[in-house]
C-alpha positions as CSV (number, residue, x, y, z in Angstrom):
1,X,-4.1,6.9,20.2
2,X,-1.9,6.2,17.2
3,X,-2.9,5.3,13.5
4,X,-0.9,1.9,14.3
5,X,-3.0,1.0,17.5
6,X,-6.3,2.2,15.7
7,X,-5.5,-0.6,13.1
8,X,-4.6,-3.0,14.6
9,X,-6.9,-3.2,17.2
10,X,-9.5,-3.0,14.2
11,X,-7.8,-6.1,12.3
12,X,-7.8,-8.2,15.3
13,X,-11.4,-7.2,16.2
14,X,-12.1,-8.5,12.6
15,X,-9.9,-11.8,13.4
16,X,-6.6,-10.6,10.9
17,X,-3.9,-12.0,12.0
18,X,-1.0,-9.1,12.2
19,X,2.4,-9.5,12.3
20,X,4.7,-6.7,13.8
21,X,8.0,-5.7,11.4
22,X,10.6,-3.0,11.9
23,X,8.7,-1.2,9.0
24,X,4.9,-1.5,10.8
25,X,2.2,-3.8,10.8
26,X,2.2,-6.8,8.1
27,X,-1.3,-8.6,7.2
28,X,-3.1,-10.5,4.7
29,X,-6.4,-9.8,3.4
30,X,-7.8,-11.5,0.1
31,X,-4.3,-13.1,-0.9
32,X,-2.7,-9.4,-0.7
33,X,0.1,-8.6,1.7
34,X,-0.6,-5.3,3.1
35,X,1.6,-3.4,5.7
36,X,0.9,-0.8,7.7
37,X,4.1,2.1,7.7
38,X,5.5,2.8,10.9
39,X,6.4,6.4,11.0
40,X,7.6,7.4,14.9
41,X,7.5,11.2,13.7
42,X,3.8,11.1,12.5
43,X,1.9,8.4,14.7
44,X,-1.4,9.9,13.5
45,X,-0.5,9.6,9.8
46,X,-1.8,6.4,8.1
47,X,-0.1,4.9,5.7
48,X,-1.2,1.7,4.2
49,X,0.8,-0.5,0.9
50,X,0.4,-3.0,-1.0
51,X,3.9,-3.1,-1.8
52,X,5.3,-5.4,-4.3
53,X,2.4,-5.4,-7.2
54,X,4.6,-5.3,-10.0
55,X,8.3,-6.1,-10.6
56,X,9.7,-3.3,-13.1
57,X,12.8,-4.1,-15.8
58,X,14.5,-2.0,-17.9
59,X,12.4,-3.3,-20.4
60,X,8.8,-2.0,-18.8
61,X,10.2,1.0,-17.0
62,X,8.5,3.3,-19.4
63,X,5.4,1.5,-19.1
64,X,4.9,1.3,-15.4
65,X,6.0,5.3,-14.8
66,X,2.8,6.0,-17.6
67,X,0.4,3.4,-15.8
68,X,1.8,5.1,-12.6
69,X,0.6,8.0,-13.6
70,X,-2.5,6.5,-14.5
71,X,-3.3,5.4,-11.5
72,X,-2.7,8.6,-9.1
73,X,-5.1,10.5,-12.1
74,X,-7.8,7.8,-11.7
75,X,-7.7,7.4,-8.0
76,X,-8.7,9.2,-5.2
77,X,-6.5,9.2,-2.5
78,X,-4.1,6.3,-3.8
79,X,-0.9,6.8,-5.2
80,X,1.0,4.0,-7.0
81,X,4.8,4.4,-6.5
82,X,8.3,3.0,-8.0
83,X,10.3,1.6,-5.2
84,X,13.7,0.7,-5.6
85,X,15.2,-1.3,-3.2
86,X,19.3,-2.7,-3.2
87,X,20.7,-4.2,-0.1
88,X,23.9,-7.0,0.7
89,X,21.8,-9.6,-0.7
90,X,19.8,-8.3,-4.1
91,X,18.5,-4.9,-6.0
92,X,15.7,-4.3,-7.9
93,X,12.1,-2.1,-8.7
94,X,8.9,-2.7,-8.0
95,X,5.4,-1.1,-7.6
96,X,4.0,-0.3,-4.5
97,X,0.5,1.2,-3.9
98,X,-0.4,3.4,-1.1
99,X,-3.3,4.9,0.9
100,X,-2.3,7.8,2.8
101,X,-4.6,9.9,5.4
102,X,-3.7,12.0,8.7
103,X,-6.1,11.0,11.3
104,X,-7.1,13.1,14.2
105,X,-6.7,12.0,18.0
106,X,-10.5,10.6,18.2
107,X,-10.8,9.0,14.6
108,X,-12.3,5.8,14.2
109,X,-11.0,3.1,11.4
110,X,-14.0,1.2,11.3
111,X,-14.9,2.8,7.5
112,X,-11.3,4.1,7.2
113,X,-9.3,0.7,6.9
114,X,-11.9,-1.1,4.6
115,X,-12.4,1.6,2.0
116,X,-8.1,1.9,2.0
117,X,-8.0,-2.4,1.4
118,X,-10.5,-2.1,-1.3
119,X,-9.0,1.3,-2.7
120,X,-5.3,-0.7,-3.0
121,X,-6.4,-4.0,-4.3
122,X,-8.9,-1.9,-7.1
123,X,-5.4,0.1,-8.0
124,X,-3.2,-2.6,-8.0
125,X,-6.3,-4.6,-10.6
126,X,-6.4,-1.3,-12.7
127,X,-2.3,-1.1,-13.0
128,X,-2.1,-5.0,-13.7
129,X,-4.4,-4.7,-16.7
130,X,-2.7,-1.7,-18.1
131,X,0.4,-3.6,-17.6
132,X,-1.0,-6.7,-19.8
133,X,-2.3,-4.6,-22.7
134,X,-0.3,-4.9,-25.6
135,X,0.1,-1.8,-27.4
C-alpha cells in the first residue's frame, strides 16, 4: 500500500472530496488547500503542504527566512519552506508548510493525517502572526 492510497482512502472515508493533480492529491479542509506530494521514487513517504501561506517580496524576504526558521525550531515534525516558482506565464515566492513522515507497509493514517492537518494549519497561524508583528 502507498502513502497516497492510505490517504486518500482515509479522506474519502471522512467524506473529503480529493482531487488528483500531476503533483498528488489536492483537498480542502477548514478553508486550507492541502496537497498531498506525489513522489513515484518513495511511495511510502508522506508528504503533506499547505503550500501558498504567504507570498514573499523583496521587501519581507528577510522576514519570512527568520519566521521560517522560527517555525522548523518550534515545530515538531513541520518544516516551513521558501518556494520559488517561474513558469511561461508568472514568477514569484511563497511559503509552503510541510509534514513529512516515511510510513511502513502496514501503517495506518487514521491518527497520522489528522495530527499532520492540525500540525500545518497551527504553523501556517504561528508564521502569519510573526509576519503581522511590527517590529
Amino acid at each position: 500500500m502507498t502513502a497516497k492510497r492510505l490517504v486518500s482512502k482515509f479522506l474519502k472515508d471522512n467524506g473529503v472530496e480529493v482531487k488528483k493533480s500531476k503533483l498528488g492529491l489536492n483537498f480542502v479542509h477548514e478553508g486550507w488547500n492541502f496537497l498531498l506530494w506525489n513522489d513515484a521514487d518513495d511511495p511510502l513517504l508522506f508528504r503533506l503542504l499547505l503550500p501558498g501561506v504567504f507570498d514573499v517580496t523583496d521587501d519581507n524576504f528577510a522576514k519570512s527566512i527568520m519566521a521560517c526558521n522560527n517555525i522548523n525550531w518550534n515545530f515538531k515534525v513541520v518544516k516551513a519552506v521558501l518556494y520559488e516558482f517561474e513558469d511561461e506565464h508568472d514568477s514569484g515566492a511563497s511559503i509552503w508548510m510541510c509534514f513529512e513522515q516515511v510510513l511502513d507497509s502496514t501503517s495506518t493514517v487514521d491518527d497520522l493525517v489528522p495530527r499532520a492537518i492540525h500540525s500545518l494549519i497551527a504553523a501556517a497561524d504561528a508564521f502569519m502572526k510573526e509576519m503581522s508583528n511590527d517590529e
